[in-house]
Backbone as JSON Lines, residues from 0, in Angstrom:
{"i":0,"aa":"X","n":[131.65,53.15,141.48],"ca":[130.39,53.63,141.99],"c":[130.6,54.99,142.63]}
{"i":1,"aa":"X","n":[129.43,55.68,142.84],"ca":[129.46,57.51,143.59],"c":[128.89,57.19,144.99]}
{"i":2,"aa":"X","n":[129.64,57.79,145.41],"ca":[128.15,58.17,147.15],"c":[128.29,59.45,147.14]}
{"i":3,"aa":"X","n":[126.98,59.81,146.99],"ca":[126.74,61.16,147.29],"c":[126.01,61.91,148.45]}
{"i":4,"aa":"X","n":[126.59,62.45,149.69],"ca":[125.69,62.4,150.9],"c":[125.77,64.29,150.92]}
{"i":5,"aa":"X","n":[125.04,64.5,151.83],"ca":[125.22,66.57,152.15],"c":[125.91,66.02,153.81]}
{"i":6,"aa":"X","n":[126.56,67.35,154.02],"ca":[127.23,67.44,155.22],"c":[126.67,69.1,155.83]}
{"i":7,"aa":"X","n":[126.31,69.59,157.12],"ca":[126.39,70.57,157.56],"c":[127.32,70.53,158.79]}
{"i":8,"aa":"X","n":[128.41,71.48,158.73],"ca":[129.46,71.33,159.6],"c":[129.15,72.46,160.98]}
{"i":9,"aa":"X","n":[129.09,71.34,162.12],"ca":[128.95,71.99,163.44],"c":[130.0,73.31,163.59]}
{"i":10,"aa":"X","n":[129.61,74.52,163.69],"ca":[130.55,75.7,163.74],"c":[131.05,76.03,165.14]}
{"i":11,"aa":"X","n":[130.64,75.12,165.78],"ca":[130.89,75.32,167.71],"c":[132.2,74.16,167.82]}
{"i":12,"aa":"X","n":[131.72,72.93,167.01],"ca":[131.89,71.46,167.86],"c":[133.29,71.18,166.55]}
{"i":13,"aa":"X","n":[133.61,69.53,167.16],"ca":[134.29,68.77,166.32],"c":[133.82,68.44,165.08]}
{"i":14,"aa":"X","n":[134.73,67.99,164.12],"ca":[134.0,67.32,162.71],"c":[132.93,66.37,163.16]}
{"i":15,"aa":"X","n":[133.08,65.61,164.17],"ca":[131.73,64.13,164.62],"c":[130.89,64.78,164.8]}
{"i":16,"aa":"X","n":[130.78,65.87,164.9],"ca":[129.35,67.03,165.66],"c":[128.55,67.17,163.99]}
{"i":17,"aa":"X","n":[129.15,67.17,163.48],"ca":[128.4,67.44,161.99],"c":[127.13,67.05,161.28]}
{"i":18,"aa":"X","n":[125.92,67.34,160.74],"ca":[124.84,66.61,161.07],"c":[125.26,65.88,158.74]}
{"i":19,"aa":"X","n":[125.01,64.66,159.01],"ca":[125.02,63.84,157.71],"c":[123.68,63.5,157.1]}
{"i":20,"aa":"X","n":[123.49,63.66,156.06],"ca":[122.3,63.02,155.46],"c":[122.66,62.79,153.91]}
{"i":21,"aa":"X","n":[121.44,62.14,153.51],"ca":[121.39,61.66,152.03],"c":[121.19,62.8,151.27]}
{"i":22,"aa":"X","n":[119.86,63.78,151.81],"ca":[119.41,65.0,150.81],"c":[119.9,66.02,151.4]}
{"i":23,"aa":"X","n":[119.44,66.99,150.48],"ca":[119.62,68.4,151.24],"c":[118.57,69.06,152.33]}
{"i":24,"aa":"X","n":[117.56,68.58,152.16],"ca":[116.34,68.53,152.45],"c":[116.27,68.08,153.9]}
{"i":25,"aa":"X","n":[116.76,66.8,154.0],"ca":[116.71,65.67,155.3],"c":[118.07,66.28,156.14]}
{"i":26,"aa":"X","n":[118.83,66.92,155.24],"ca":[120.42,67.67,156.58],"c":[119.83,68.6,157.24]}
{"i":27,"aa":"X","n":[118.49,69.82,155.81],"ca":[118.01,70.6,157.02],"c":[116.94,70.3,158.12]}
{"i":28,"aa":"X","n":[116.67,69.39,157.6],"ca":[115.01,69.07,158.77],"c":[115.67,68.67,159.87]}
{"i":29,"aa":"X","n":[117.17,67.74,159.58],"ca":[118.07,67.12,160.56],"c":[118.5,69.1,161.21]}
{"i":30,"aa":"X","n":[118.9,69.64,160.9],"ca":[119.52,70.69,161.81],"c":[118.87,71.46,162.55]}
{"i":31,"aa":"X","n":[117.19,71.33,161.65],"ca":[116.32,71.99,162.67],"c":[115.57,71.04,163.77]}
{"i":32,"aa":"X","n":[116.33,69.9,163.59],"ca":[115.89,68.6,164.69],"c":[116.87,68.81,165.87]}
{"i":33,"aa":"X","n":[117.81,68.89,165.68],"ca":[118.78,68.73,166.21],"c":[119.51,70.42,167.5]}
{"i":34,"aa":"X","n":[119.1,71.19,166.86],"ca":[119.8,72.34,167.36],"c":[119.26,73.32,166.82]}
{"i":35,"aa":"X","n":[120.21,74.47,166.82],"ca":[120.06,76.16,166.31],"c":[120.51,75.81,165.33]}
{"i":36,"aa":"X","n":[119.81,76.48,164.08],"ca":[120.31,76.83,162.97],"c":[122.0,77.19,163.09]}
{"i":37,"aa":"X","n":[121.57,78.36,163.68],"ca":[122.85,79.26,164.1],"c":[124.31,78.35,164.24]}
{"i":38,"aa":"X","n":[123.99,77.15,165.01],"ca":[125.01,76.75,165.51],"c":[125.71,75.46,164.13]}
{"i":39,"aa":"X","n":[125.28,75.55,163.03],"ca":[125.77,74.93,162.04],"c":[125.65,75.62,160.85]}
{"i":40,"aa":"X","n":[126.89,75.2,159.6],"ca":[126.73,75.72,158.62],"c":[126.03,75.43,157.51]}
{"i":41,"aa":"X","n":[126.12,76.1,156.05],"ca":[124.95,75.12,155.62],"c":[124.95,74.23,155.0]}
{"i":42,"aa":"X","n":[124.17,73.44,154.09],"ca":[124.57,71.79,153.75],"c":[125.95,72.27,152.72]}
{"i":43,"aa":"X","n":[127.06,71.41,152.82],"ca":[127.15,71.27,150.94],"c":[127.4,69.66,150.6]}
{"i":44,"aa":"X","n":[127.11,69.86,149.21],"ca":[127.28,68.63,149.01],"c":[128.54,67.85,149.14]}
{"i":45,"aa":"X","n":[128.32,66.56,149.05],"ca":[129.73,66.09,148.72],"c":[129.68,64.66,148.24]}
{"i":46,"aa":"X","n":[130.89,64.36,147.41],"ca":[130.95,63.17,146.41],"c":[132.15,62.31,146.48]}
{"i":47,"aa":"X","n":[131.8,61.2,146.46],"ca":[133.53,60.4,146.07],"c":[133.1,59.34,145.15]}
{"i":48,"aa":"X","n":[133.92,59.08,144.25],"ca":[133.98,57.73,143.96],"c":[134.57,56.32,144.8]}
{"i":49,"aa":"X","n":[134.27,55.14,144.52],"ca":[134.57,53.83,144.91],"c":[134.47,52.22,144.04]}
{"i":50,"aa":"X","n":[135.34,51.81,144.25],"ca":[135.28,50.57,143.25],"c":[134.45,49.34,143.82]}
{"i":51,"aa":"X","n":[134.08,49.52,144.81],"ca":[133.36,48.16,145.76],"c":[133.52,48.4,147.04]}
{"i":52,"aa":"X","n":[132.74,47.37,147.71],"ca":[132.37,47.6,149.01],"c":[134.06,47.76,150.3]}
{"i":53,"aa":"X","n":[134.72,46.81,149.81],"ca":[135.91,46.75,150.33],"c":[136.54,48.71,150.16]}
{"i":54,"aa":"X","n":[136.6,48.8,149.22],"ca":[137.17,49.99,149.2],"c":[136.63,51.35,149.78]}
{"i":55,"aa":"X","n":[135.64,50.72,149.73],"ca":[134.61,52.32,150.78],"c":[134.45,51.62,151.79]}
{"i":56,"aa":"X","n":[135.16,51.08,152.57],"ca":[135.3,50.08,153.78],"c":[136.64,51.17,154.16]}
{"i":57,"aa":"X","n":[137.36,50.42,153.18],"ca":[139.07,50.59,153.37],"c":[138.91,52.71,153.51]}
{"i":58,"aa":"X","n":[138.11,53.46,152.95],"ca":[138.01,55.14,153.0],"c":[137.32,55.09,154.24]}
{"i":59,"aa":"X","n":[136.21,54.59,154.54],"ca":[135.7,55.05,155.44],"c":[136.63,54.81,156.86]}
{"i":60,"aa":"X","n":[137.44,53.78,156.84],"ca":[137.76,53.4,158.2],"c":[139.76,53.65,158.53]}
{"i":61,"aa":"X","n":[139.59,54.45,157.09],"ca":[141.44,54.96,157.2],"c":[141.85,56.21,158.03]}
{"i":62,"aa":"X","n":[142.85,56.7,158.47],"ca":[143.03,57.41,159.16],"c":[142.56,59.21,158.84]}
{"i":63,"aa":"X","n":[141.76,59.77,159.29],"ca":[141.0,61.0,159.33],"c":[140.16,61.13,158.5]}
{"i":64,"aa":"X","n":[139.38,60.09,158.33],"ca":[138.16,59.41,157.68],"c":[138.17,59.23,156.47]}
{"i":65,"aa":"X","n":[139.41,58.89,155.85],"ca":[140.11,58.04,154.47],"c":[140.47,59.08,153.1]}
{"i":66,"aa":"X","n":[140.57,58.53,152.15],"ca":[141.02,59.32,151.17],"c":[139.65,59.93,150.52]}
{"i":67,"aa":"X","n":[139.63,61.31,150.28],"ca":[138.67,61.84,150.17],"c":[137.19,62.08,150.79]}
{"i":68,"aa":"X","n":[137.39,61.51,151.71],"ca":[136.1,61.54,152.35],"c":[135.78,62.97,153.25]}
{"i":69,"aa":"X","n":[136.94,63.49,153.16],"ca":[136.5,64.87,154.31],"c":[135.88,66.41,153.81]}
């Protein structure tokens, strides 16, 4: 299976500062919810594959937020 989410990366803060969404659309409405433009970059996409729930368990919760996920 794919998950495909957008990421805009906080340019001040930590990676957790980062605003996540499904669209591209909903990261920006999220950044203009959230803060200054200014203070984040802009969406890009991003993709991984996964074989089942266990395994995007096992990425999401491995050490520096799993294999491929960053």
């Amino acid at each position: 299976m794919k998950l495909t989410y957008w990421v805009a990366a906080n340019l001040e803060g930590d990676k957790t500062d980062a605003i996540i969404a499904r669209t591209k659309h909903d990261c920006e409405q999220k950044i203009l919810a959230y803060g200054s433009p200014a203070e984040y970059a802009p969406p890009v996409k991003k993709s991984f594959l996964y074989e089942d729930v266990f395994d995007l368990f096992e990425m999401a919760t491995a050490k520096d937020g799993g294999r491929g996920m960053g």
